[in-house]
C-alpha positions in Angstrom: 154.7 112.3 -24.4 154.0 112.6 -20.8 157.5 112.3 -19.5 159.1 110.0 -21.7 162.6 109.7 -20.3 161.7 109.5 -16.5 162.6 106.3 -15.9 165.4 105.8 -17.9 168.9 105.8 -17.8 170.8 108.8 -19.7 171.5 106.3 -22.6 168.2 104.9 -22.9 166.7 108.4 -22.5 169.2 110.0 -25.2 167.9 107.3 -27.5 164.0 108.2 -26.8 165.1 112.0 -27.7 166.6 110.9 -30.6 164.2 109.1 -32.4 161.6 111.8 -31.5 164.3 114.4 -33.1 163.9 112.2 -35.9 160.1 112.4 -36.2 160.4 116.1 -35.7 162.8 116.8 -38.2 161.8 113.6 -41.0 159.6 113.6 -43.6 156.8 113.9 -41.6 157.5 117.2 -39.5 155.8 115.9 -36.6 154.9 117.9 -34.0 156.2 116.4 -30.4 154.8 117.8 -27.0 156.8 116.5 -24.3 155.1 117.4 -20.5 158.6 116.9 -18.1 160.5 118.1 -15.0 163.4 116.6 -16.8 166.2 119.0 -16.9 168.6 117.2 -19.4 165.7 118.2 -22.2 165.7 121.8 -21.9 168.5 122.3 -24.5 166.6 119.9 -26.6 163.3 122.3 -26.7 162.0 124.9 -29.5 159.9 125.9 -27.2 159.7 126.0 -23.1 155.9 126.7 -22.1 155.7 126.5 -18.0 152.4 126.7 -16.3 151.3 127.0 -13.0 148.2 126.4 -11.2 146.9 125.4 -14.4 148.0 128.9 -16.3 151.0 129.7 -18.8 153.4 132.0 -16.9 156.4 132.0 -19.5 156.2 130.6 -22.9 160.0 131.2 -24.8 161.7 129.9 -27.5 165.0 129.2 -26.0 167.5 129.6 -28.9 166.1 132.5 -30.2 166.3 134.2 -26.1 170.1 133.3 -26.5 170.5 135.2 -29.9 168.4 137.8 -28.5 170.2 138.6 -25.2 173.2 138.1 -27.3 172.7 141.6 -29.3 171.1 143.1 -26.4 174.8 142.4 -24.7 176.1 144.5 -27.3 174.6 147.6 -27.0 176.5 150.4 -24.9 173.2 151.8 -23.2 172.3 148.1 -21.7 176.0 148.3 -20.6 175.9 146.3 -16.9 172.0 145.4 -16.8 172.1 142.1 -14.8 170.9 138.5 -17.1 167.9 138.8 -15.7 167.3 142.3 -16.9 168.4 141.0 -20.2 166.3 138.4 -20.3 162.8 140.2 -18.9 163.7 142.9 -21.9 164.6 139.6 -24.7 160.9 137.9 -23.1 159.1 141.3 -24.4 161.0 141.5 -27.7 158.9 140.7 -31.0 161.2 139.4 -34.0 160.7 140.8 -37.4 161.9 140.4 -40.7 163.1 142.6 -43.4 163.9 142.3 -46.8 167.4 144.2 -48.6 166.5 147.6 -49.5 163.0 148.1 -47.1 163.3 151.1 -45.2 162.2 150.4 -41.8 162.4 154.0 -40.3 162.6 157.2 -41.7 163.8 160.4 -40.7 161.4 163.0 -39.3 158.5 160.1 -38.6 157.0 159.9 -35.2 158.6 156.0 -33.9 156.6 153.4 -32.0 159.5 151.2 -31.3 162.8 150.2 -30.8 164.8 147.9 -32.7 168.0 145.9 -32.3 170.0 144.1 -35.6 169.9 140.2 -34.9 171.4 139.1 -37.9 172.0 141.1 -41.4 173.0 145.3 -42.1 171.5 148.1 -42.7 172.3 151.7 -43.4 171.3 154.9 -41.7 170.9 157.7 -44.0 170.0 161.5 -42.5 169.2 164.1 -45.4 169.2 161.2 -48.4 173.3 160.8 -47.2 174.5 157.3 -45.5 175.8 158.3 -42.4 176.8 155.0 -40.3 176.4 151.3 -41.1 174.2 149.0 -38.5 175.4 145.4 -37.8 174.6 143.0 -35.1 173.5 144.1 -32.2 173.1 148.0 -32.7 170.2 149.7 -32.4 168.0 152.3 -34.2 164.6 153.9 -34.2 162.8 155.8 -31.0 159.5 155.6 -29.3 158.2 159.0 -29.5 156.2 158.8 -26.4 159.2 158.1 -24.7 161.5 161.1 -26.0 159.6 163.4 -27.3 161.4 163.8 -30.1 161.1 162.4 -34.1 162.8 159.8 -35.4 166.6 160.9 -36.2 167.4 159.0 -39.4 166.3 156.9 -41.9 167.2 153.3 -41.6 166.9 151.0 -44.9 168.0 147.5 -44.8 171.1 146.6 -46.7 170.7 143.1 -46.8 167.7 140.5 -45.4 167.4 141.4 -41.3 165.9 139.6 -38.2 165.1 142.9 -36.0 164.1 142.3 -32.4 161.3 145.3 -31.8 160.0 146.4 -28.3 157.6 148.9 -27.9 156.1 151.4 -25.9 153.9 148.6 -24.1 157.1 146.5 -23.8 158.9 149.5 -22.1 156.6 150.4 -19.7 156.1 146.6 -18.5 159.5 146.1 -18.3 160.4 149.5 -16.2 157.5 148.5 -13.6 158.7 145.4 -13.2 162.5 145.9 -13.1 164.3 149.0 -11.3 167.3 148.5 -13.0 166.3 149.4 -16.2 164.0 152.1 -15.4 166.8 153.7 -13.6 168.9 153.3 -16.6 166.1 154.7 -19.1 165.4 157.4 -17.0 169.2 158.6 -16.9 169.1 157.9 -20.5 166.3 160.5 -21.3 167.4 162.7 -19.1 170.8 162.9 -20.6 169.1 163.5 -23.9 166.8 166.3 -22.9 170.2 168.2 -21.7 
């Protein structure tokens, strides 16, 4: 629908939305494309693609950026990153899923990425012994390009987990494009290495 609420009033236009929310979420799972400048739909949208000059230059799924800078709030080491920083590190983030019991790290391995708890708990074992218990918005593994060092502990999933993952690519993007968080990423290896 090529701007389906642009000349309508906010009541006539919340109708429209709703009965294609109804057709999205009925029997018949369509899919709806909406092309708008319409600001009152953003918080309506799975999915936010904006292009310029005829090219995608951000494509986000807007509740799942909110969850994601949500843990990413939580961790100590993003402590006073701007939103913006937040949200440049939630755009790189992949989600993955993990069943109870999968171990998703393991001690001694060489890691390619780092990964945040979005929603579920896991265990961190070092030596076969649990040693801490991972929640929402804590983090775990190491990319060993990065640190130069192994993985620390084993990580095995308690129950079902979303993980948000970002990777050596994702890093490196990020730091060239933000100085905030290569400053902070450089103090934190630094700090490490002492």
């Amino acid at each position: 629908a090529d701007e389906p609420t642009a000349a309508l009033d906010a009541a006539s236009g919340e109708t429209v939305m709703g009965l294609l929310h109804r057709m999205a979420e009925g029997p018949t799972r369509s899919t709806i494309l909406i092309v708008t400048h319409d600001q009152r739909l953003i918080d309506r949208a799975d999915r936010i693609v904006n292009m310029v000059g005829g090219h995608i230059v951000s494509n986000v799924c807007p509740k799942l950026m909110v969850r994601i800078v949500a843990a990413l709030k939580m961790l100590k080491n993003l402590e006073g990153l701007s939103e913006m920083t937040l949200t440049r590190i939630a755009q790189r983030m992949e989600v993955e899923w993990r069943k109870a019991g999968e171990v998703i790290v393991r001690e001694g391995q060489e890691g390619d990425r780092f990964y945040v708890i979005g929603m579920g708990v896991a265990e961190a074992l070092k030596g076969g012994q649990v040693v801490r218990t991972l929640t929402v918005g804590t983090s775990f593994g190491t990319v060993t390009q990065l640190t130069h060092r192994p993985i620390e502990e084993t990580v095995r999933a308690r129950t079902d987990l979303e993980l948000y993952t970002f990777d050596k690519s994702d890093f490196d993007y990020v730091m060239a494009t933000d100085a905030s968080f290569d400053q902070r990423i450089r103090h934190l290896l630094i700090a490490r290495q002492a």
